[in-house]
Each structure stands twice: as structure tokens, then as C-alpha cells.
C-alpha positions in Angstrom: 0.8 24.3 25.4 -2.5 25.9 26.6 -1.7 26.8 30.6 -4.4 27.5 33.3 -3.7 29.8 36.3 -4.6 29.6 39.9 -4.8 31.9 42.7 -4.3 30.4 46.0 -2.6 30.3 49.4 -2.6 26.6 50.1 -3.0 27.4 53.7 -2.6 24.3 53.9 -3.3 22.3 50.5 -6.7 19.9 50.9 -8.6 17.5 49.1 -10.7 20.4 48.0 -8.0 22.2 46.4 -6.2 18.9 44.4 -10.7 19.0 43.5 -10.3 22.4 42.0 -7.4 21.6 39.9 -8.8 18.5 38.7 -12.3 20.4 37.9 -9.8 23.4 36.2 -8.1 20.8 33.9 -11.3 19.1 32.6 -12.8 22.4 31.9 -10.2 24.3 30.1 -8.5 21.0 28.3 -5.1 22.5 29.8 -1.5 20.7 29.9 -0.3 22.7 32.8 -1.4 24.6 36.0 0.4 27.9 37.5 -0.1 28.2 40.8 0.4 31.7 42.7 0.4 31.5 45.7 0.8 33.6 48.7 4.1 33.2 50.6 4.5 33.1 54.2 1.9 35.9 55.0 -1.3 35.6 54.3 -4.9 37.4 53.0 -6.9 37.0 56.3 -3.6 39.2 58.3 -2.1 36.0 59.8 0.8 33.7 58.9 0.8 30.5 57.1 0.2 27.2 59.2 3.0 25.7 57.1 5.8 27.1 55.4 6.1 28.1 51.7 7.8 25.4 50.6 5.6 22.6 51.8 3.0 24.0 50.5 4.1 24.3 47.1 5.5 20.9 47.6 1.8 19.6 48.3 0.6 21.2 45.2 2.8 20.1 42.7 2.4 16.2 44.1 -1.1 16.7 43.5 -1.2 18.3 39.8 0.0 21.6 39.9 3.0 22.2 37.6 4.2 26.0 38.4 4.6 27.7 41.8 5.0 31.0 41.9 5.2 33.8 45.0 2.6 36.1 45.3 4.8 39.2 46.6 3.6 39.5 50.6 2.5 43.6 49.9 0.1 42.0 47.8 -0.7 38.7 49.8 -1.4 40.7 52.8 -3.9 42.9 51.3 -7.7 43.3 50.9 -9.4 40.8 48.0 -8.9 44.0 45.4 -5.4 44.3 45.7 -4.6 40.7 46.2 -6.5 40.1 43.0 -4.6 43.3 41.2 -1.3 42.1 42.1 -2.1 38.2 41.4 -3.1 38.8 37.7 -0.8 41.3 37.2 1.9 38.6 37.8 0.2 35.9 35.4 -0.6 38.6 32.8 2.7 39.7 32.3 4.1 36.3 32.4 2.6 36.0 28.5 1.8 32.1 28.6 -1.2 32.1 30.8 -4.6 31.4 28.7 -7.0 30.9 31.9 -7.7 31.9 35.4 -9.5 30.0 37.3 -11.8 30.3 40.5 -13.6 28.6 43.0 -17.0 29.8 43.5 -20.3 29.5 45.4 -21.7 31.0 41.7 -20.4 29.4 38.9 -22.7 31.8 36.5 -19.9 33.6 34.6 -21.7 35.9 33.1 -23.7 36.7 36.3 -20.0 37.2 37.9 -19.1 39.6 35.1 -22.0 41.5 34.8 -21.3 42.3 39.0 -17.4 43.0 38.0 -18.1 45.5 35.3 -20.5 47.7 37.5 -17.3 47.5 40.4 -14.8 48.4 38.2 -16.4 51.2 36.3 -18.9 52.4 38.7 -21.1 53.8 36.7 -22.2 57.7 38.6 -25.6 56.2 39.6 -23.6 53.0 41.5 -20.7 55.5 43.0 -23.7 58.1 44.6 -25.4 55.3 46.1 -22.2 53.8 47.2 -21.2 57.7 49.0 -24.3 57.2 50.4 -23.9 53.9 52.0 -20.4 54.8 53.4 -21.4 57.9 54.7 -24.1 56.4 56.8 -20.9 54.3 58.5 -21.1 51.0 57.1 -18.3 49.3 56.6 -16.9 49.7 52.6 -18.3 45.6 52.0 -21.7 46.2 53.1 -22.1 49.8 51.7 -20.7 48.4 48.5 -23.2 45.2 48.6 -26.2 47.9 49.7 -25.5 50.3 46.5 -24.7 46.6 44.3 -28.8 45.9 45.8 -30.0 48.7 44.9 -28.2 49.1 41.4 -28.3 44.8 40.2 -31.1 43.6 42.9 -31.0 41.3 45.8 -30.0 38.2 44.3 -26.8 39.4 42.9 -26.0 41.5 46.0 -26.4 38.3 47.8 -23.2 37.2 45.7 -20.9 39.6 47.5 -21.5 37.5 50.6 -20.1 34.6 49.3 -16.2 34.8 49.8 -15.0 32.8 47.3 -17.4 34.0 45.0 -16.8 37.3 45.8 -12.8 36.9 45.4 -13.8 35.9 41.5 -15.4 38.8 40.8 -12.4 40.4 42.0 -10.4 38.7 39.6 -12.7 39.6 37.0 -12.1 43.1 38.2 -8.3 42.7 37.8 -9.2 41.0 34.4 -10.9 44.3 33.3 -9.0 46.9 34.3 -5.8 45.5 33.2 -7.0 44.5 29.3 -6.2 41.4 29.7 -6.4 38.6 27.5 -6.8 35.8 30.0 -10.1 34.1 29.8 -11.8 33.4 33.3 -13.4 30.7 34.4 -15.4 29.5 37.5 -15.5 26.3 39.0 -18.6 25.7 41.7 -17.0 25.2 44.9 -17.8 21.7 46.7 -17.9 20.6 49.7 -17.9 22.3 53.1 -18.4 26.5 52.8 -15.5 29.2 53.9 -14.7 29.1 57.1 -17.2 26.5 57.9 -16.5 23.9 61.0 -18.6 20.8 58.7 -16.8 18.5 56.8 -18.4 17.0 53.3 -17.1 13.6 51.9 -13.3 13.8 53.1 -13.5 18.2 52.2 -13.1 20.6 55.1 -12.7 24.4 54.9 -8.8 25.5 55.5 -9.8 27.3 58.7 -11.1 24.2 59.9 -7.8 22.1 59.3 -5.9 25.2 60.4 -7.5 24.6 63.9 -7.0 21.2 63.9 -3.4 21.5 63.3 -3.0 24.2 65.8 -4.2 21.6 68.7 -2.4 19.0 67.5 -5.2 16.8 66.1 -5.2 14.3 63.0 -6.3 16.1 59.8 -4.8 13.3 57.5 -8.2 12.2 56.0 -8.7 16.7 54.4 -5.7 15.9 53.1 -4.4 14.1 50.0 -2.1 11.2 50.6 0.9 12.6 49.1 0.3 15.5 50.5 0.2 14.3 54.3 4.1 13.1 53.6 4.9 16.7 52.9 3.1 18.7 56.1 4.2 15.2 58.3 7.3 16.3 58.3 6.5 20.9 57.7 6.5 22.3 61.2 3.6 24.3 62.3 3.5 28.5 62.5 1.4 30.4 64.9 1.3 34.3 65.0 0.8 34.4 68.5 4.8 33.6 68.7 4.9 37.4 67.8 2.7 38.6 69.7 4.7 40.5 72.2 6.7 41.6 69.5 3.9 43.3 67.7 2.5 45.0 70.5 5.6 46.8 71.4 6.3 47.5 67.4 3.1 49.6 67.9 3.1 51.3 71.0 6.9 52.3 70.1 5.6 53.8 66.1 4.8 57.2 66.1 0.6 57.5 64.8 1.9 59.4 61.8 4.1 56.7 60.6 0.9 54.6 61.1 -1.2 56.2 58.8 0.8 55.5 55.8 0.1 51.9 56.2 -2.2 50.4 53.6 -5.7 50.4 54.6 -5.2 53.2 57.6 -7.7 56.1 57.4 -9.7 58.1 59.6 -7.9 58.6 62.1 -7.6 54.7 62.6 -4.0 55.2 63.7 -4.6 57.2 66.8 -7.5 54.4 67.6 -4.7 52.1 67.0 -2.0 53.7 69.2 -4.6 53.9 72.7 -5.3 50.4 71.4 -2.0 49.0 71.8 -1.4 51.2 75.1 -4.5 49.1 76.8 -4.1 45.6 75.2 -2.3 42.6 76.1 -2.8 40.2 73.3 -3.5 40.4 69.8 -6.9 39.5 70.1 -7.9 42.2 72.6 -6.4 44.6 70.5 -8.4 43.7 67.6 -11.5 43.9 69.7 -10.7 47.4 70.8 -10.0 48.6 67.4 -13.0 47.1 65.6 -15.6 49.4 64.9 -18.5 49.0 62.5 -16.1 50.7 59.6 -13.8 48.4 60.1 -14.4 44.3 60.2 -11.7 42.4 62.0 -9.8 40.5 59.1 -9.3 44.3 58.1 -7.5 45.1 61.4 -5.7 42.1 61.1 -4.3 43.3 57.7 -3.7 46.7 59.2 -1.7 45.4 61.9 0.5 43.1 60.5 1.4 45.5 57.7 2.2 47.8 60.4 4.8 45.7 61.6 6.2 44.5 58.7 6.1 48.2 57.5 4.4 47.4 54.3 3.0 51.2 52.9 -0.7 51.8 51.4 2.3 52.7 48.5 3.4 49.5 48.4 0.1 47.6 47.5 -0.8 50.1 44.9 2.4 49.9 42.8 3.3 47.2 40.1 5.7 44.0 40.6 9.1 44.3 39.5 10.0 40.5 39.3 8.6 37.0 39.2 9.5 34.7 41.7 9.2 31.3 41.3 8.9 28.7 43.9 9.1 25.2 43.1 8.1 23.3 39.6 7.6 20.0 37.8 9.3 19.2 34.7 6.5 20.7 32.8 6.7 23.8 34.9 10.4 24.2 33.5 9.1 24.2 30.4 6.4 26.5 30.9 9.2 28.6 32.4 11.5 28.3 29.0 8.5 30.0 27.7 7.8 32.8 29.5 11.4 34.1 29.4 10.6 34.8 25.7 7.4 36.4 26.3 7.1 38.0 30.2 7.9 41.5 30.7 9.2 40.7 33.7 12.5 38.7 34.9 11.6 35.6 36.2 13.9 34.6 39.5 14.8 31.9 41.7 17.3 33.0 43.7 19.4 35.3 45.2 22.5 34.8 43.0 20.2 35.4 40.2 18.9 38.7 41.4 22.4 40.0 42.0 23.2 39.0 38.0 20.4 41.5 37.0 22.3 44.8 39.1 19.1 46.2 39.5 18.8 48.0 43.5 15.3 48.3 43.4 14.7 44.6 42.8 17.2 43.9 44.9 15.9 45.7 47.3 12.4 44.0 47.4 14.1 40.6 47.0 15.7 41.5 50.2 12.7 42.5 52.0 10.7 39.1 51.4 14.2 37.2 52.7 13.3 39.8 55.7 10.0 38.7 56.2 10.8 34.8 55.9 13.8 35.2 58.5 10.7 37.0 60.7 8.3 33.7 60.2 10.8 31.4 60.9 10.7 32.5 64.8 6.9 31.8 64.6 7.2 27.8 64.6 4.9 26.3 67.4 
């Protein structure tokens, strides 16, 4: 069975996603999609629109076969360690021959050739990139300045395109891990990241995400079968913890801060007088921001803060597979990979207590932590 993986966050699933894994099966010839997918908490440092489970619904009515969870220190990190932990997962799962990506560059080797000069940074690239960040630019734009001056303009230009820019942080993983998963792109179609234009039924999940938020139609972004599912999901909104993250802050000492991923610099004390002075999220994240730091950064920083995830946490290796939901090809994808991950693949909590392993149990226990948490944020 030759099986192509996906990283997403189906946040929520659209037409151009069920696109993508259309595209992905014509070009690898595959008989079955993984998904992985981030849970409740999400890349940008927000929470889901929808809940885990209707997402992963959506995906499997509309050809995915395999759901899995994308652990949440890991989902709520920056596009290098959400890459790192995502193909982590699929490589040590043993059955996965692709990865693929959506990208505003579909020019593989143009991707690659960006990827190897990020991940071994060569000691021309890593002055110029010192340089760069000690002028105060933020670590995207001094890395894209020392990628100009290294690869040229046009392929700096690359690291401005977020999707495309994600891939080459897959390819990254890809490298650094040896693995034998073969990538490949798929040009993205339809409206750009974040964009508030709409393209031949496709609309950019930020877009949808709004229009769900003010209780608007968003039916004709969205497959059919997948309208049946989020119909009936209830919408999440993290400003239904915002009071609760404010006072998590200004109660944390600024030491315990500064072990959260992605603090430096003395970013906690800004963080503290921050939370002293603000009265909503947004405000807070306005008086943080500085020309280091870019907002969906801060966002990351600040909901790690209050779910306590550690720049420790990100860094280290999974200790299980979780799955989510599957088809009847995903259970047999998942007969497989019990003979060949190096992982134990789980589905629930009876099963983690069968293993008798604390430290899995442990983590297991955290995530149910963090779901209990997102259930009080339904609008």
C-alpha cells in the first residue's frame, strides 16, 4: 500500500484542502492519506474554530483515511518545530512513503536547494544571518536578508510565502532527521494565506474563521459533506479566556516566564508590565510587539505561557502516537504500522494505562488537560 502524508490543522477543513488531497493522490498514485493534524490548539497561538473531532470528521468524508494528533507542544509552536515534531510522528510511524505540501512554489528542487542552506547553514549563511539579527530584525526577516544575500532575491522572496515557506520547513525536518519520506509540493490554488478574496468556491481559513465567528454562511468554502459535520460542531473563540489568561500572567513570577518556548531577552519582564497595563488580549499583544518579535510569535508565547508548555517541551521527541479518527483503510494502515512504528500507537485512555508507562501517562494526561480547558471556550 503506498501511503501519502499530510500536515494540516483543518482549522476548519475547505474546498481547498479536500483540493490538496485530490491533487496529493494523483501525484503520488497513493491508496491512502495520513492526516496529522493539530488538536485543539493551534500554529498561529489561538484555538481551533471547531473541535478536533469535527475536523477530522470533515477530512475523512472528504478522502483522508488516517487522523492522527499532532501533540499541542508541537502544534503551538513556530513553523520549525511544528515541522520537527510533525514528521517526526510520520517517520517513525514506518508506513509513510510521501509528505505532501501546499505551496505558492511548486519547484521542488528550488524548495530543497533553500532547505539545505537552513539546515546546515553553511559559516558564510550563519555570519550573515548574526549580522542581520544583531541589527534587530526580527529572526524571519534577518533569516530572509542573509537567504538574499547567500541564494538571491528571487529565492528570498520564497520565505515570504507561508505555505511555501512551511514546506521548506518540512524539507528541513526531512533532512535533519534522515528520512526516507519523499516530499512533494502541490501549487496552492485559489485565494492566498490569510487573504479576505475568494476564488471559484476557495477561501483562505482565516477568512471562513471570521465568517464563522459572526455567524455568517460559509457553506459554499466548504464541501457538502463537510457542512453536515461543522452544522452541527459548535464554535470556539479564545477570547472566552481571556480574563483567565491575563490573570495567569500577572500572577507567574517573570522567571517561570522565561522558560517558556520562544521567551528570550528579557521578553518576560516586557511581558509581566504588559499584562499589569492591559485589558484584553489584543492590547497586550500590541504592547509586547516589538520589531524582534512579530505578533503570531507573542501569541505563541502567551498561550504557551498559560498552558505551561516549556521551550523543553517543543525541543524533545514524542513518546506516543495518537490517533484520532479513521476509515476502514486507515485501520489497515494502522495494522501496519504496529509492526513497523517505533512508537505505540494509542487511542485511548484505557489503552495508555495497558502500557504502565508514567511518562506517557503523563503527557496523555496533559492533552486531556488542555481539551477540558477548550471546552469552556465554546461561543
Amino acid at each position: 500500500m503506498t501511503v501519502a502524508a499530510i500536515i494540516c490543522e483543518y482549522n476548519p477543513f475547505h474546498n481547498g484542502h479536500k483540493f490538496h488531497i485530490e491533487e496529493t493522490r494523483k501525484k503520488t498514485g497513493a491508496d491512502a492519506i495520513v492526516a496529522i493534524m493539530s488538536g485543539n490548539f493551534v500554529q498561529r497561538g489561538d484555538i481551533a474554530v471547531f473541535p478536533k473531532e469535527s475536523r477530522a470528521k470533515a477530512a475523512l468524508q472528504n478522502g483522508a483515511d488516517l487522523v492522527l494528533e499532532l501533540p499541542t507542544a508541537y502544534s503551538m509552536a513556530s513553523a520549525e518545530f511544528f515541522a520537527k515534531g510533525a514528521v517526526k510522528v510520520l517517520d517513525v510511524l514506518g508506513v509513510v512513503d510521501f509528505l505532501s505540501f501546499g505551496a505558492e512554489c511548486e519547484n521542488l528542487d528550488v524548495l530543497r536547494e533553500i532547505a539545505a542552506v537552513l539546515s546546515n547553514e553553511p559559516s558564510e549563511f550563519s555570519a550573515l544571518l548574526n549580522n542581520f539579527s544583531a541589527s534587530g530584525l526580527s529572526y524571519p526577516f534577518a533569516r530572509a536578508k542573509a537567504v538574499e544575500k547567500f541564494l538571491g532575491k528571487e529565492k528570498a522572496d520564497i520565505l515570504s510565502s507561508p505555505n511555501s515557506l512551511l514546506g521548506i520547513e518540512y524539507l528541513k525536518a526531512l533532512i535533519l532527521q534522515k528520512s526516507s519520506i519523499t516530499p512533494v509540493a502541490i501549487l496552492r490554488k485559489g485565494a492566498a494565506h490569510d487573504s479576505s478574496e475568494t476564488k471559484a468556491g476557495i477561501a483562505s481559513a482565516t477568512y471562513i474563521r471570521d465568517l464563522i465567528k459572526q455567524g455568517e454562511s460559509f457553506s459554499e468554502f466548504i464541501p457538502h459533506s463537510a457542512n453536515s459535520v461543522f452544522e452541527n460542531a459548535v464554535p470556539h473563540s479564545i477570547t472566552k479566556l481571556e480574563k483567565a489568561i491575563l490573570c495567569h500572567l500577572i500572577k507567574t513570577p517573570a522567571e517561570d516566564l522565561r522558560k517558556i518556548a520562544d521567551v528570550g531577552e528579557g521578553l518576560e519582564n516586557r511581558i509581566k508590565a504588559a499584562a499589569l497595563s492591559s485589558k484584553t488580549l489584543d492590547e497586550l499583544y500590541d504592547v509586547i510587539k516589538t520589531k524582534r518579535y512579530t505578533h503570531s510569535r507573542i501569541r505563541r508565547i502567551i498561550l504557551s505561557a498559560f498552558l505551561g508548555i516549556s521551550d523543553d517541551e517543543r525541543r524533545a521527541d514524542p513518546r506516543y502516537i495518537k490517533i484520532l479518527d479513521h476509515t476502514e483503510t486507515g485501520r489497515k494502515i494502522i495494522a501496519a504500522a504496529k509492526k513497523t512504528a517505533t512508537l505505540p500507537l494509542l487511542r485511548n485512555t484505557s489503552q495508555v494505562n495497558k502500557l504502565g508507562d508514567p511518562k506517557i501517562k503523563a503527557l496523555w494526561e496533559r492533552e486531556r488537560v488542555f481539551d477540558k480547558i477548550y471546552e469552556v471556550t465554546e461561543i
